[in-house]
C-alpha positions in Angstrom: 45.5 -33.9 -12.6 42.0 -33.9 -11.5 40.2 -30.7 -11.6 38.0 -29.4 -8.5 34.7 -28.2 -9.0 33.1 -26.0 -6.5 29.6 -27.5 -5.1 26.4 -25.7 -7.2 23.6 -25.1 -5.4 20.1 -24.9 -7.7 18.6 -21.0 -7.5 16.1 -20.9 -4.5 13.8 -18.0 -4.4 11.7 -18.2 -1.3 8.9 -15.9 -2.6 8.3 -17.9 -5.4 8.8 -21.3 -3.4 5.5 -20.0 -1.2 3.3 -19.2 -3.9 3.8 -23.1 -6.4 0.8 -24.1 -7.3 -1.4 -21.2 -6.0 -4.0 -20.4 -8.9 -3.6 -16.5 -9.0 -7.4 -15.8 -10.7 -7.6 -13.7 -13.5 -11.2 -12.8 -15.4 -14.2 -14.8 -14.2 -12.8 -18.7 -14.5 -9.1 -18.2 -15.5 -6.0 -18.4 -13.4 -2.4 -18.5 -13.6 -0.4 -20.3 -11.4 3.8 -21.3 -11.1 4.7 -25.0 -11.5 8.5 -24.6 -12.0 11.1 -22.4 -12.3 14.7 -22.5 -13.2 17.2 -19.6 -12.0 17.1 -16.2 -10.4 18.3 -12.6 -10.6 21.6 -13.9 -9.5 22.0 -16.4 -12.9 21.8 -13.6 -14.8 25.0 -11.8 -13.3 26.5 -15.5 -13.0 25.9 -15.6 -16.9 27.0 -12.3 -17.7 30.2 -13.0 -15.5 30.7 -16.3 -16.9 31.4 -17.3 -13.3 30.3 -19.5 -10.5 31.9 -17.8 -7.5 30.2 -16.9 -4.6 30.1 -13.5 -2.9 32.6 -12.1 -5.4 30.3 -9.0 -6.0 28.2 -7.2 -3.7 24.2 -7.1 -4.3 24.7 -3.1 -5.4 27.0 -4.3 -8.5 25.0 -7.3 -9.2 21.8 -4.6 -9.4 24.0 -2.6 -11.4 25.1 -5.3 -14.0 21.7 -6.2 -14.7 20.3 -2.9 -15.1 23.4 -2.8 -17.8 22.2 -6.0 -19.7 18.7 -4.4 -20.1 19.5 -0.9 -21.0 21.8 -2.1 -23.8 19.4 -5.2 -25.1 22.1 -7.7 -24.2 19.5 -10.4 -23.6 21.7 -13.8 -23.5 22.0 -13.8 -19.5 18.2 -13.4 -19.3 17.7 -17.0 -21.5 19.4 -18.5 -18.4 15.8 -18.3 -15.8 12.9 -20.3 -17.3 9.3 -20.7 -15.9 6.9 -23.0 -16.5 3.2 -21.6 -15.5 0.0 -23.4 -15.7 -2.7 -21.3 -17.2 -6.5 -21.1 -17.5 -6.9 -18.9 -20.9 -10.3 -18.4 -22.6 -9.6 -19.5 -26.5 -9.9 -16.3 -28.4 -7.1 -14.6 -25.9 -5.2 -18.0 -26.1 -5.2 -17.3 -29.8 -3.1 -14.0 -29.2 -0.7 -15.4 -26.4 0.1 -19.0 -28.7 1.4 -16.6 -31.6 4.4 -15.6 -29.2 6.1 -18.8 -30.7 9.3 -18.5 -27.9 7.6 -20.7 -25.7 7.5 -24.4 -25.1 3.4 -25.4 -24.8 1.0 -28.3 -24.3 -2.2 -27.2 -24.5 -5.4 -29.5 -23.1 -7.0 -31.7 -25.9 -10.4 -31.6 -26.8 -9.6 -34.2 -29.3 -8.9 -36.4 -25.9 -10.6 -35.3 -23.2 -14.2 -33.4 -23.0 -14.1 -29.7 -23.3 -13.7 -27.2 -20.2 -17.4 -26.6 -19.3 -16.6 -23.3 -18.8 -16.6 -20.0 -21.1 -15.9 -16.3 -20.4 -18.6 -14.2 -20.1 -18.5 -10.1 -20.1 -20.8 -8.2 -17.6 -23.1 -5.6 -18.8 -20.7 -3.0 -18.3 -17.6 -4.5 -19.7 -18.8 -4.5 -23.8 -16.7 -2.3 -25.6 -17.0 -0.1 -28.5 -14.7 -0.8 -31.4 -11.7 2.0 -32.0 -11.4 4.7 -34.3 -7.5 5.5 -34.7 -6.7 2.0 -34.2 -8.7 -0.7 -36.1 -7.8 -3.7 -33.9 -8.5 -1.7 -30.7 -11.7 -0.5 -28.6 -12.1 2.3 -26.6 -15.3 3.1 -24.5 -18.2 0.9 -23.1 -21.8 0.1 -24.7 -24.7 1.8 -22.4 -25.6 -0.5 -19.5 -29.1 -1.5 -21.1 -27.4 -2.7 -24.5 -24.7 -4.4 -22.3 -27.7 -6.2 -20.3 -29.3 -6.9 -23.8 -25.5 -8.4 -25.3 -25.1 -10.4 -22.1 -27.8 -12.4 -22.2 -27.6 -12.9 -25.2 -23.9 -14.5 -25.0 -25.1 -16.5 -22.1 -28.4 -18.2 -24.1 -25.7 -18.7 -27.1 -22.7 -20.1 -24.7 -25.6 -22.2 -22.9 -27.3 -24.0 -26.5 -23.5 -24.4 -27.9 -22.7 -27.0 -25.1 -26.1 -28.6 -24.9 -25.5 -29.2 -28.3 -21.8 -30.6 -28.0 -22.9 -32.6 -24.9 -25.6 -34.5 -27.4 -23.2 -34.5 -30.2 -20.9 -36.7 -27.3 -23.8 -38.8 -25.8 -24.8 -39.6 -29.3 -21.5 -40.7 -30.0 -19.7 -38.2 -32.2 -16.1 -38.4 -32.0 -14.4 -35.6 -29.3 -12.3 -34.2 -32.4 -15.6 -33.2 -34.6 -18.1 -32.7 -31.2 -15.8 -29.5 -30.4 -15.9 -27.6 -33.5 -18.9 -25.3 -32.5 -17.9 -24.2 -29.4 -17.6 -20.4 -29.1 -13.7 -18.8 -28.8 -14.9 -17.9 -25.3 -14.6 -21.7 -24.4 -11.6 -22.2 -21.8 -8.6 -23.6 -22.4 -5.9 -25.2 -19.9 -2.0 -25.3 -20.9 1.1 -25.6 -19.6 3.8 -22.9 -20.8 7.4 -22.8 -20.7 9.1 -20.2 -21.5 13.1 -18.0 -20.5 12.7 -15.0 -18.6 14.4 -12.7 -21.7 11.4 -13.7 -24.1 8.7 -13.9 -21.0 9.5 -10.2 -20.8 9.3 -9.6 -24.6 5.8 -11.0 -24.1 4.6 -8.5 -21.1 6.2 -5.5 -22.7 3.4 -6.1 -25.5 0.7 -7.6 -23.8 1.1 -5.3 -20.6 0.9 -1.7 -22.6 -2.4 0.0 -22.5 -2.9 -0.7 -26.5 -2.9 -4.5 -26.0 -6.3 -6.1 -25.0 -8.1 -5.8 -21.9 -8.2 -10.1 -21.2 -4.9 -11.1 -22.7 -3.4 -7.5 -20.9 -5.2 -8.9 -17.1 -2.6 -11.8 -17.9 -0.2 -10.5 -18.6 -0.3 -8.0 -15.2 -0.6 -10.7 -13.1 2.2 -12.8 -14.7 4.7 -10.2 -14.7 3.0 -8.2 -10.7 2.4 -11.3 -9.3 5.1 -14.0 -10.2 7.9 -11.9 -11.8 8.4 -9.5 -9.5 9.1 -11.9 -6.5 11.0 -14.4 -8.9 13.4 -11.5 -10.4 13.3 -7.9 -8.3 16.7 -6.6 -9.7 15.8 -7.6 -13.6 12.0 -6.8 -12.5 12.8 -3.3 -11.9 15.5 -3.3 -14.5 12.7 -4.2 -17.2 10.0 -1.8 -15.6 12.6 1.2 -15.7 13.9 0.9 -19.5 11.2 -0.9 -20.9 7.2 -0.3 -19.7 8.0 3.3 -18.5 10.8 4.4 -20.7 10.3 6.4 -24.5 12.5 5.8 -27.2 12.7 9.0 -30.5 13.3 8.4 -33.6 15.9 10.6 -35.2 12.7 12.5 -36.5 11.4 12.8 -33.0 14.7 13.9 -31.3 15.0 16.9 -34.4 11.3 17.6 -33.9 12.2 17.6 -29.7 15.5 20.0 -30.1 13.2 22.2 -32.6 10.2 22.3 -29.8 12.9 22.5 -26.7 14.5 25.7 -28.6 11.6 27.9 -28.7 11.6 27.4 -32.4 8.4 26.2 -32.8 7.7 27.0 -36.7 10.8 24.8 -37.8 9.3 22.2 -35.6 5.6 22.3 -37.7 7.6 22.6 -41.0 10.4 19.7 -39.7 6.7 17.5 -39.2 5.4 18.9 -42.8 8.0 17.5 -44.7 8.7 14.3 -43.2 4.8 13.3 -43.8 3.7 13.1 -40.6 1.5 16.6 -40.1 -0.6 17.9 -43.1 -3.2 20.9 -43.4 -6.2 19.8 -44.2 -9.3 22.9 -43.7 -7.5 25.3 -42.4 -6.3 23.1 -39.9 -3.2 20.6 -38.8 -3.7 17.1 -38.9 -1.3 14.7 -37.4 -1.2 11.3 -38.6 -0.7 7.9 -35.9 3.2 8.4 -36.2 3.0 11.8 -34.6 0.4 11.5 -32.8 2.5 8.5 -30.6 5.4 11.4 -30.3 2.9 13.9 -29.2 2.0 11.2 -26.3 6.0 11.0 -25.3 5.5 14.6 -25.3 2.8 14.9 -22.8 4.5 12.5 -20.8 7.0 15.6 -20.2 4.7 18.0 -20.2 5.5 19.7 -23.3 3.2 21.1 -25.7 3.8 20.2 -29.6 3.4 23.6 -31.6 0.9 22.4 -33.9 -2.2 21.5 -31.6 
């Protein structure tokens, strides 16, 4: 007997549809931009349902579904929507995107074609001072006159390190060993494939305030600009329990019911013998670990006993 198939129709999301192709620009000479896509919100549920029929559920239980899948990490459905963007990434921030190694990537060759004759540059204003609590961060500016100083002096270095590669090329030196002192700030082109469950593994790191400044302008506009019109329900879904929720530790949730009972000494001694709160002069220091709680904390406006 001869089975019947019912006719599939490929995902068609209209918002995205409008935008293929259009370079959204990000820094001074970057961009992102949608080539392809594969899937929409309503995969997921067809995933999770293991289904193909049509208006079986209404759009309120296929929201609710998928707000279900993300609370409780259950991330298959969300491997069924791929992307493939077309990016414009200076090299030192290409550097942190490529080590997300979920992705399917061909990157521009300078071993085949000439390098991008472009490189980021930072305005005056925009040089930042390296962190104190977190050693790979920054936090605060330079003063406008060093920043004038620094600027000119990365546009004199960008400027000498492709005259310099340009006569390494007109004299005949091989792309491959031409390249190899151009500054990180160099662009790069690639194109990047990647499923919407580990796209938004990606934009939960490189969209928090603790993740660079360039790779973090990405990121924003991957996820603000592209995301949100390709998958609203999973959009929201991953914006609700993922960028704006807090998750405690079973330290943090004893420290929390200490604080929450008015029993604010047990709370300091509770943070004392776990290691995370020491007196140090007279006074109480918290260490990274806490201090992170104390910022889920202020986020409810409540005050840890020990500051």
């Amino acid at each position: 007997m001869e089975r019947q198939f019912e006719t599939i129709e490929r995902a068609k999301v209209n918002e995205i549809d409008e935008i293929l192709g259009q370079p959204f620009y990000v820094l001074d000479d970057g961009f992102v931009r949608i080539i392809d896509y594969i899937g929409d919100d309503s995969s997921i549920v067809q995933a999770a349902r293991v289904s193909y029929g049509k208006g079986t559920k209404k759009l309120r239980q296929d929201r609710g579904l998928i707000r279900y899948l993300m609370r409780h990490h259950h991330t298959t459905p969300f491997e069924m929507c791929e992307i493939k963007l077309h990016v414009r990434v200076p090299m030192d921030t290409w550097r942190q995107w490529i080590r997300h190694r979920t992705a399917n990537v061909n990157e521009y060759s300078t071993r085949y074609s000439v390098a991008i004759d472009a490189a980021y540059q930072t305005n005056p204003d925009a040089w930042r001072t390296q962190g104190t609590d977190n050693r790979q961060g920054s936090e605060g500016v330079l003063q406008q006159n060093t920043g004038e100083t620094l600027s000119r002096q990365e546009q004199t270095f960008q400027n000498q390190a492709r005259t310099i590669y340009n006569e390494r090329l007109e004299q005949g030196v091989a792309r491959e060993q031409a390249r190899k002192d151009l500054p990180l700030s160099t662009y790069t082109e690639a194109y990047w494939k990647i499923d919407l469950h580990n796209l938004l593994h990606f934009l939960r790191l490189r969209m928090d305030d603790h993740a660079q400044y360039e790779i973090r302008t990405y990121a924003k506009t991957i996820g603000e600009q592209i995301v949100r019109r390709w998958t609203p329900i999973a959009w929201e879904a991953f914006h609700d329990y993922r960028m704006t929720s807090a998750a405690f530790s079973k330290m943090e949730l004893d420290l929390l019911k200490a604080i929450t009972g008015g029993k604010d000494e047990q709370a300091i001694e509770l943070a004392k013998s776990n290691g995370v709160l020491k007196e140090k002069e007279g006074q109480l220091k918290p260490n990274l670990e806490l201090r992170e709680f104390e910022a889920k904390l202020k986020s409810m406006q409540i005050k840890p006993p020990w500051s």
